[in-house]
N, CA, C and O of each residue as an XYZ file, in Angstrom:
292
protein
N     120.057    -14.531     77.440
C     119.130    -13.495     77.858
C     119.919    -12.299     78.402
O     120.800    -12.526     79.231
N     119.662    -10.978     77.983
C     119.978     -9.783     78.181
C     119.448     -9.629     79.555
O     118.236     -9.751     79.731
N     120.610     -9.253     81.004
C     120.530     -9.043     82.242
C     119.932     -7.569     82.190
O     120.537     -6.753     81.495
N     118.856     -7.191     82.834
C     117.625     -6.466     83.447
C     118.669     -5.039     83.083
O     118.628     -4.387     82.040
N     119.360     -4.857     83.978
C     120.580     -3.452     84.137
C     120.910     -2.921     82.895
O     120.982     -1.732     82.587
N     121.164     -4.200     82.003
C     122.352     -3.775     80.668
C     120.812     -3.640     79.617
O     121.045     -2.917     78.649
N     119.852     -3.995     79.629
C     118.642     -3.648     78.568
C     117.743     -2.168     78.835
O     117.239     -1.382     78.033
N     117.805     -2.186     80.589
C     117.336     -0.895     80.680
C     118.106      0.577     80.195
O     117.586      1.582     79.710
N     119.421      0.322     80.492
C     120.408      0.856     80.126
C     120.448      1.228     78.721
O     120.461      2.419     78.409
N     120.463      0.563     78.094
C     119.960      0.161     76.391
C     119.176      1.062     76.050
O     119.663      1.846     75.236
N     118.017      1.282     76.395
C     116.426      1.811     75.992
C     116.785      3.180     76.751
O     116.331      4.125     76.106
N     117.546      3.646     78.071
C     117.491      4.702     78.257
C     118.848      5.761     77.328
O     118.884      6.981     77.166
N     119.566      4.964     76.994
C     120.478      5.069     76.162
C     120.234      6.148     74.634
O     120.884      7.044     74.096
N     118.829      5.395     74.350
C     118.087      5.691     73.278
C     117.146      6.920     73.463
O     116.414      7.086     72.487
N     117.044      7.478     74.087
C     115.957      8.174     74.568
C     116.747      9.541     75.254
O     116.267     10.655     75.044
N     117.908      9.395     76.032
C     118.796     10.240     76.025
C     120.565      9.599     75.709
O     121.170      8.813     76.438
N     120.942     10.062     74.753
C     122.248      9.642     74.800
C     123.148     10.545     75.015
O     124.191     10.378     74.382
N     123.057     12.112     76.200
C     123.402     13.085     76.564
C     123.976     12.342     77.979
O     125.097     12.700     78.339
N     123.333     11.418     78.727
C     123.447     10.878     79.928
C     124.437      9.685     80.006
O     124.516      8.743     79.217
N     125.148      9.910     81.079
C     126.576      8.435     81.181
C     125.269      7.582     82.069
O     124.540      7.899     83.009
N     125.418      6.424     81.267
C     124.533      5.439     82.306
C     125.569      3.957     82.252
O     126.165      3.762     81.193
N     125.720      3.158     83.157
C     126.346      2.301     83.727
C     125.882      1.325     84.561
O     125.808      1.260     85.788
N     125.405      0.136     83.161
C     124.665     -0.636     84.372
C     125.730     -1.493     85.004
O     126.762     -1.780     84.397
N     125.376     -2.048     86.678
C     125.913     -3.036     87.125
C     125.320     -4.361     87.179
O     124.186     -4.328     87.655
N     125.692     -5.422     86.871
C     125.303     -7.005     87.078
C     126.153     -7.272     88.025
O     127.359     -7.516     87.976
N     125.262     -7.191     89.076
C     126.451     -7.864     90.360
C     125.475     -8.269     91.610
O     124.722     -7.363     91.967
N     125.396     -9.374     92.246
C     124.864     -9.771     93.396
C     125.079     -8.600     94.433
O     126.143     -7.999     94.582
N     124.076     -8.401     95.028
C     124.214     -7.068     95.978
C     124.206     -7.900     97.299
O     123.387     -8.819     97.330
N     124.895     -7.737     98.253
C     124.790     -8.125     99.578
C     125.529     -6.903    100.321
O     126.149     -5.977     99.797
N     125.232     -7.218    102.041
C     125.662     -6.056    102.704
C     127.722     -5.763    102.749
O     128.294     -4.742    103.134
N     128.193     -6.706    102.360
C     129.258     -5.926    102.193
C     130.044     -5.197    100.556
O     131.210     -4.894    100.303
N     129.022     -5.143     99.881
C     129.595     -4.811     98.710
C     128.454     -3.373     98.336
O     128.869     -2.577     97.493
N     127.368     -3.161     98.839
C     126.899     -1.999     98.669
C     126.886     -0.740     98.485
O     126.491     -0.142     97.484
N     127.428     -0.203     99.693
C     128.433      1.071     99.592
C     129.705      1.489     99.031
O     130.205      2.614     99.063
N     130.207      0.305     98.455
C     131.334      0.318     97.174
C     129.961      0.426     96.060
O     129.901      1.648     95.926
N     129.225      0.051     95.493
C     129.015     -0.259     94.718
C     127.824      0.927     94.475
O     127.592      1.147     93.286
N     127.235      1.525     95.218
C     126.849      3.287     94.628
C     127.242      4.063     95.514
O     126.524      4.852     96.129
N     128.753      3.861     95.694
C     129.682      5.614     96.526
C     129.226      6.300     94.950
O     128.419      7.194     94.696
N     129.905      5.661     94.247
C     129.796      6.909     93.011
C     129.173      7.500     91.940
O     129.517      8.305     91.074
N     128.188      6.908     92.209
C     126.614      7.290     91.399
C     125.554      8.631     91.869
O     125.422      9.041     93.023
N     125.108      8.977     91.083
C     124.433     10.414     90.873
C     123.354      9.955     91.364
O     123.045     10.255     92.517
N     122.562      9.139     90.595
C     121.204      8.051     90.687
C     120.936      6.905     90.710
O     121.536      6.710     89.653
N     120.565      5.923     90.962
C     120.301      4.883     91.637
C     118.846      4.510     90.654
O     117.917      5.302     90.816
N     118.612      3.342     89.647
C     117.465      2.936     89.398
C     117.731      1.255     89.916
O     118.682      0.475     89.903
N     116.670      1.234     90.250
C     115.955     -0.298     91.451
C     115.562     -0.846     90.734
O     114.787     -0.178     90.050
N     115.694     -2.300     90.292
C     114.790     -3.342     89.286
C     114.988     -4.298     89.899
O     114.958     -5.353     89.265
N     115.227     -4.346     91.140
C     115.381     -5.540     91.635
C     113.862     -6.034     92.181
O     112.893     -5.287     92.321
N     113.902     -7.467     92.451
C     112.837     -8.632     92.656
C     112.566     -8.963     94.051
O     111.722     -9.783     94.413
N     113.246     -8.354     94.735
C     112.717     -8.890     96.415
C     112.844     -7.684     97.371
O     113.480     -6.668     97.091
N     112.322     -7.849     98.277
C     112.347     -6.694     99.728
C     113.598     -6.904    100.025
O     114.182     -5.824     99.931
N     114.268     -7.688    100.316
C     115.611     -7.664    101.323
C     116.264     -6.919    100.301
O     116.460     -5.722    100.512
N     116.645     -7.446     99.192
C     117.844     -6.106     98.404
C     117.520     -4.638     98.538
O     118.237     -3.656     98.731
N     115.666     -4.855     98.306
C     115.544     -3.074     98.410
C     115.307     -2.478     99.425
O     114.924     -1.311     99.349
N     115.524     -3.333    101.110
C     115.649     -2.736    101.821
C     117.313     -2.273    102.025
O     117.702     -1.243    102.577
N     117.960     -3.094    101.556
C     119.680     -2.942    101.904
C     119.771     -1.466    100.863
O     120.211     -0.386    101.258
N     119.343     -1.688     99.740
C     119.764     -0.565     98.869
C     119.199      1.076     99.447
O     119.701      2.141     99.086
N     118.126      0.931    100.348
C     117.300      2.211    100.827
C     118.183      2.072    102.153
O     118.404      3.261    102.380
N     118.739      1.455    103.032
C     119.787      1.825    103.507
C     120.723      2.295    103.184
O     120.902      3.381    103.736
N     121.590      1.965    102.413
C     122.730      2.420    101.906
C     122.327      3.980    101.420
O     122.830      5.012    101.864
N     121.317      3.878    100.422
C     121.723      5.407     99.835
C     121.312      6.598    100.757
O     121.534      7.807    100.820
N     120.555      5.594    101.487
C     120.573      7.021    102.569
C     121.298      7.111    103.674
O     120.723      7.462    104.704
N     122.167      6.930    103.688
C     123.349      6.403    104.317
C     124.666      7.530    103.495
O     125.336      8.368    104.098
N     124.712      7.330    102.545
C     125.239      8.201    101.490
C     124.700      9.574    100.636
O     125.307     10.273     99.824
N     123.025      9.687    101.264
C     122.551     10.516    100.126
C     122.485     10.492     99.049
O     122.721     11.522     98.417
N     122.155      9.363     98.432
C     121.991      9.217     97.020
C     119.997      9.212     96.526
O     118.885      9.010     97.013
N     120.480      9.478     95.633
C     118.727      9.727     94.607
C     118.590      8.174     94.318
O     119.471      7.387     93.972
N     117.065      7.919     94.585
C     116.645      6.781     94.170
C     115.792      6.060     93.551
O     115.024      5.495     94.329
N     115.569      5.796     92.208
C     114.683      5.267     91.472
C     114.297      3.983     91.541
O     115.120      3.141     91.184
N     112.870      3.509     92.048
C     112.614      2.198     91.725
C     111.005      1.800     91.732
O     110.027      2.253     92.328
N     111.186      0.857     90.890
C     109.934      0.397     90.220
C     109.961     -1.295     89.969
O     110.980     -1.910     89.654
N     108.676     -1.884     90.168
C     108.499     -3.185     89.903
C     107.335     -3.329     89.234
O     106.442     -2.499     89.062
N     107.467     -5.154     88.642
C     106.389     -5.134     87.680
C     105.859     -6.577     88.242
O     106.614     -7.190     88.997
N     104.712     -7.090     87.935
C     104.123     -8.575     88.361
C     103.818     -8.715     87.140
O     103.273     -9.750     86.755
């Protein structure tokens, strides 16, 4: 099964291929966060629980980063 990051990536790929997109597959916890969007423009959210997307809405605002996110049931 194609990981969530690398399919969205895929489809936005297709739709603009003017844009560098870079998905990550990586367990997010609080010490790997702020390594892991210092260097990003934008930020899209597909993650599945409150605690990641509260750590991630820390961090980028923490850094000022743009943030996209959306869920589905």
């Amino acid at each position: 099964m194609l990981p969530k990051a690398v399919a969205a990536a895929n489809k936005l790929r297709l739709i603009n291929s003017e844009v560098q997109i870079t998905p990550i597959v990586e367990d997010v916890d609080s010490s790997n966060i702020l390594e892991l969007i210092r260097d990003v423009d934008i930020m899209i959210d597909a993650t599945d629980n409150l605690e990641t997307r509260f750590l991630i809405n820390d961090a980028r605002h923490k850094l000022r980063k743009l943030w996209i996110y959306g869920a589905v049931i």
